[in-house]
C-alpha positions, 0 to 999 in steps of 0.5 A, a space after each residue: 866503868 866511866 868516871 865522875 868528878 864535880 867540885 864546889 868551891 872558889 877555885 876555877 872549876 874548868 882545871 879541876 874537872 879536866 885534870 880530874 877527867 884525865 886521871 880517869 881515863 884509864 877506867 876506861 871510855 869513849 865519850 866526855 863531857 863537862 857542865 859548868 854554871 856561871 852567872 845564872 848559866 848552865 854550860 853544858 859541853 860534851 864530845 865522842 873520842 878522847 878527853 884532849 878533844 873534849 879539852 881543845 873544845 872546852 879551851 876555846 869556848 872561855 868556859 869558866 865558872 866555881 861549880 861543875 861536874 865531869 863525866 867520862 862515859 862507858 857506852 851501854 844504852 845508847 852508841 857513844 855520840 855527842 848526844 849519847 854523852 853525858 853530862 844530860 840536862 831536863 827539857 828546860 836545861 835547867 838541870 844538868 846530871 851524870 851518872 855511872 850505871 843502869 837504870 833497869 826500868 828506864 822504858 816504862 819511866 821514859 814512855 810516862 815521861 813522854 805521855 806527860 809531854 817530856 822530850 827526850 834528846 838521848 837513847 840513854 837510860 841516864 836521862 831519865 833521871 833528869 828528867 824525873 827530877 824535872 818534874 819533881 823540881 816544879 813544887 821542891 828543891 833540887 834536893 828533895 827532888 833528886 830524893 823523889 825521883 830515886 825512889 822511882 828508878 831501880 838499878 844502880 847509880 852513882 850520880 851528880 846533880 846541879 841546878 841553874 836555879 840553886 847555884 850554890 849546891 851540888 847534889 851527889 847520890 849512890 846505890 851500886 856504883 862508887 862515889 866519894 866526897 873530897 873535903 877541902 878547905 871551904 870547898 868540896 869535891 866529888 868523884 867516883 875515884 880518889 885518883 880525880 882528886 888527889 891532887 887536891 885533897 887526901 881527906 875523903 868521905 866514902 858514901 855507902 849504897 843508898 846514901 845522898 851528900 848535899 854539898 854547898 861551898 862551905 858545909 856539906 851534909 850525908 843522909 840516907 835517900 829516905 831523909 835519914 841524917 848520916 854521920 860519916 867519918 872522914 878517911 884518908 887517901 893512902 897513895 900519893 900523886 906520884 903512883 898514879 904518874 907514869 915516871 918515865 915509862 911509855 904506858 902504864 901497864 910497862 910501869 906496872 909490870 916493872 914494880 912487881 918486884 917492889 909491889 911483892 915485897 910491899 905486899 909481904 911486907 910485915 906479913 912473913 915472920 922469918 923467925 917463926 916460919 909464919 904468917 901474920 895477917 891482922 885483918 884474918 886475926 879475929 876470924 881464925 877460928 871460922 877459917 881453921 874450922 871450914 870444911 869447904 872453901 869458895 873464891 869469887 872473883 872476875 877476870 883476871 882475879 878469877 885466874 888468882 883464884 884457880 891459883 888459889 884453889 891449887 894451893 889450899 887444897 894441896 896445904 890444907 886437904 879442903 875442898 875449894 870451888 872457884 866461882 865466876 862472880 857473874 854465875 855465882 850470883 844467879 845460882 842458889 850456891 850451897 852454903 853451910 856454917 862450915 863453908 868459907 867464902 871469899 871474893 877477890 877484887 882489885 878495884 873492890 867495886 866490880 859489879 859482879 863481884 860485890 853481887 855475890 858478897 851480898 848474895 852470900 850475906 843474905 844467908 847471913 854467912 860471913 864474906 871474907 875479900 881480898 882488894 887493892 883499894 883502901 875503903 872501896 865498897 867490897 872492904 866495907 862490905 866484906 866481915 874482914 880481908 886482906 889488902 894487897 897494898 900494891 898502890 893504884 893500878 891504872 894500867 887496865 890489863 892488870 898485872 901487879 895485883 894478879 901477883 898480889 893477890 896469888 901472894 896473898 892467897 899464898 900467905 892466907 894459906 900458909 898462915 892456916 896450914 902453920 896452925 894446922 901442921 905445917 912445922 917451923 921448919 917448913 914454913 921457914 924454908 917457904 919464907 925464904 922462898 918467898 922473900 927471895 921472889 922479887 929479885 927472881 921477878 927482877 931476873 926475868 924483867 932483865 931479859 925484857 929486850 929478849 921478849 921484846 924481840 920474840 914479839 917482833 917476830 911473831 907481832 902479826 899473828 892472828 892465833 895463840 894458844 897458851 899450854 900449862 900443867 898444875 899450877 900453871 894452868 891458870 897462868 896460862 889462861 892469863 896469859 892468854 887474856 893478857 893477849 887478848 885484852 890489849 893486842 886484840 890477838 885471838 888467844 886461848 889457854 888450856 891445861 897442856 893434856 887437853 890440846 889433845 881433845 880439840 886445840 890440836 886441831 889448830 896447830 900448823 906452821 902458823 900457829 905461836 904456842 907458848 908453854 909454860 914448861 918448868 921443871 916441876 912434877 909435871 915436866 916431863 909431861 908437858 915435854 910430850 906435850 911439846 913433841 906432839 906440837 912440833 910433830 905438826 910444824 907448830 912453834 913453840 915458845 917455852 918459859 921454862 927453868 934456868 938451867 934447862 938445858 934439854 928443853 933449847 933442842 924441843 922448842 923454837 923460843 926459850 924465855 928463862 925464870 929461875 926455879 922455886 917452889 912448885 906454888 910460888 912459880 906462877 908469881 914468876 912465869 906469868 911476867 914474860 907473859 905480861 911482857 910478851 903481851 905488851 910487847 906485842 901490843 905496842 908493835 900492832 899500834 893498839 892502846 895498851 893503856 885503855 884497851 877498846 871496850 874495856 873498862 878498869 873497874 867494871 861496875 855495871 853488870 
């Protein structure tokens, strides 16, 4: 949630921080600000809305100057106003800081800042902080200030801090909420994503919980918050400029949706060994033991990664006959989870930063088990964190409805599976046959992109209606839940999803000529089942959409609607029927006029509880 960028350098800092804001919009927000010093000035600029309001602001106020920090804010204390909005200064507005996440004990602070006689101008818990290194500020410099005032908050942050005072120094600080520093050429950046920068440098240091960098125009230093000197290695951003543009399509999220062809192929790129029937995945090598050794298994995840997770779930336990939990991230971390040497756990994140997720790879670490992650970003804080991994190398996904890293990560969980059972009793055969299936995906995702203008007319028909329930059996259970999210997320249409025998104790209730539901109805082992399932629909005037099995020819006379995807197997066809899903939702976004990119009140990477 909400973004950062700051630079230090000779360059102009008004571009920088706007392009940087721009490229950060898709994480979602609702406030922007900039603050900039030039010649012994602290200009602080912030708006409500969107950035091009902020821009028009900024534009005809001459602001310029080489040092500055940005801010898209995510409203949690405090409604999203101009006061509200960051970047906030100290009562002296000498200082002036932004921040991502919370400051849990802000109250107290805030009640013994006033009884000093500090004014407060926000309802945010972020000015807190200004005003706490306001009051250390007064016998030290800004960097041992901002030093002495985290030791007193607690919560997360990732923050920036300059002063009028030392024009030639950029504070930077992270506990819980991602930061890095770019490295430039007598010049330095910050962000809280690499996307803010990338069009100035690939070379990037990564700051780790608990971790400061001070940053001049031409040196920057890491430590620890305790004044412990840090040495850090400088990493590379592994995607271009390109990835983050739109390349002709109107959102995002329709660009998205048409790479997974690609994305699949790229993610199971050097992975599946043809001639062998196997898998290899270098990040799990060193850790096969453990894994063939578990007894039990543990997905952790949010949202839409929680929903690969069930996928997941459905496909080791029919490969390798081994229990599997699938936990809600969020609950996970509150429980006291039940952990032994035989049990494996593994998170999955696209971001690698949520919030909830990363809680429980610390939660299980604190038993001094090993975590095992699945994430899309290269050097976000969950790789780090995580003993060893898979990445799903799908490129940034700016869309905040995710879509081609739900199918990556349901490959990944496929190829991690298939890896383990090869070693346990999958022959060569098999395995090769499940290859062949498997190279074969994207062309078959191609298929159904190509009846995109077909999606795009059953979204017109049914754009208006306020309910959708989503029906599905086995593995396509969760695909219906995600198609249900998918909904809701973007067209702010209220929609459920359910395995297709529980509409009967409930859901069934809702049905009338009014009500869309959409089966996910292919000719697998549960088909004849969810055919009955269909009868006892129609049965009560509702209309049914059906994503069913090229081919089928039976199922044109049960329903109102057929979208077509070719057959695979059983476990590879959620990788298939949750496209016209992601399609119809977008579609059906588009003609209600909703933002399809940043959804409101979401945020790409949720990165505070």
């Amino acid at each position: 949630m909400c973004g950062i960028v700051g630079y230090i350098g000779q360059k102009e800092v008004v571009p920088i921080l706007m392009e940087g804001l721009k490229r950060l919009e898709y994480r979602g927000y609702d406030s922007a600000g900039v603050a900039v010093l030039n010649n012994g000035r602290l200009n602080v600029i912030k708006r409500p809305g969107k950035i091009r309001d902020l821009e028009r602001v900024v534009a005809d106020s001459g602001l310029n100057g080489t040092l500055g920090i940005g801010h898209t804010r995510w409203a949690t204390h405090g409604e999203p106003n101009e006061i509200n909005a960051h970047p906030h200064c100290d009562c002296g507005q000498r200082i002036a800081l932004i921040h991502n996440g919370i400051i849990e004990n802000f109250s107290p602070l805030k009640k013994e800042l006033q009884r000093q006689g500090h004014h407060f101008a926000s309802d945010t818990d972020t000015e807190v902080l200004c005003h706490l290194i306001e009051m250390f500020y007064q016998d030290h410099s800004l960097e041992e200030a901002v030093r002495l005032a985290l030791a007193e908050v607690k919560g997360t942050y990732g923050i920036l801090v300059i002063s009028r005072d030392e024009p030639e120094v950029m504070v930077a600080a992270r506990n819980g909420s991602p930061l890095l520093i770019g490295v430039g050429n007598n010049e330095y950046f910050a962000a809280s994503d690499a996307a803010a920068i990338i069009g100035y440098t690939r070379d990037v240091v990564y700051l780790d919980d608990g971790e400061m960098a001070i940053l001049t125009r031409n040196s920057f230093q890491t430590k620890t918050i305790t004044d412990q000197p840090v040495e850090k290695t400088i990493e590379q951003i592994t995607f271009d400029l390109e990835q983050i543009e739109k390349a002709g399509f109107p959102h995002f999220m329709l660009k998205e949706i048409f790479e997974q062809p690609e994305t699949i192929r790229t993610t199971m790129r050097g992975r599946l060994l043809a001639d062998e029937g196997n898998v290899r995945l270098g990040g799990l090598l060193d850790h096969m033991d453990q894994l063939l050794k578990a007894k039990r298994m543990i997905f952790t995840a949010c949202g839409t990664s929680w929903h690969a997770a069930l996928i997941g779930e459905y496909v080791f336990e029919d490969m390798l006959r081994i229990p599997v939990e699938v936990e809600y991230a969020s609950e996970f971390r509150y429980r006291r989870p039940v952990l032994d040497p035989e049990t494996v756990v593994m998170v999955i994140s696209q971001s690698g930063e949520t919030a909830d997720t990363l809680a429980a790879v610390r939660e299980v670490k604190k038993y001094r088990y090993p975590v095992f992650g699945i994430c899309n970003v290269v050097g976000s804080t969950i790789a780090r964190e995580t003993v060893a991994g898979v990445y799903l190398h799908v490129g940034p996904e700016i869309g905040v409805a995710s879509t081609k890293a739900f199918t990556a990560q349901v490959a990944v969980l496929i190829m991690i599976a298939m890896m383990l059972a090869r070693r346990k009793w999958m022959s060569a055969e098999e395995g090769r046959k499940i290859i062949r299936e498997m190279q074969a995906i994207p062309e078959k995702i191609q298929r159904i992109l190509d009846q995109d203008q077909i999606i795009q007319e059953l979204a017109e028909r049914y754009h208006t209606s306020r309910n959708f329930l989503y029906l599905g059996r086995g593995y396509n259970f969760p695909v219906a839940l995600e198609g249900a999210l998918k909904l809701k997320e973007i067209s702010y249409i209220h929609a459920e999803g359910y395995p297709a025998a529980e509409m009967k104790h409930g859901p069934i209730a809702l049905i009338d000529e009014n009500m869309p539901v959409v089966f996910i109805a292919i000719q697998d082992q549960t088909y004849d089942k969810i055919i009955s399932n269909i009868e006892e629909v129609k049965a009560r005037r509702g209309r049914v959409i059906a994503v069913a099995t090229e081919g089928d020819e039976k199922i044109r006379e049960k329903v109102d609607h057929v979208i077509y995807v070719p057959s695979t197997l059983d476990f590879l066809s959620p990788l298939l029927t949750v496209i016209p899903l992601q399609l119809l939702a977008y579609h059906i976004a588009v003609l209600r006029g909703c933002n399809v990119d940043q959804p409101r009140n979401l945020a790409k990477s949720v990165t505070v509880e």
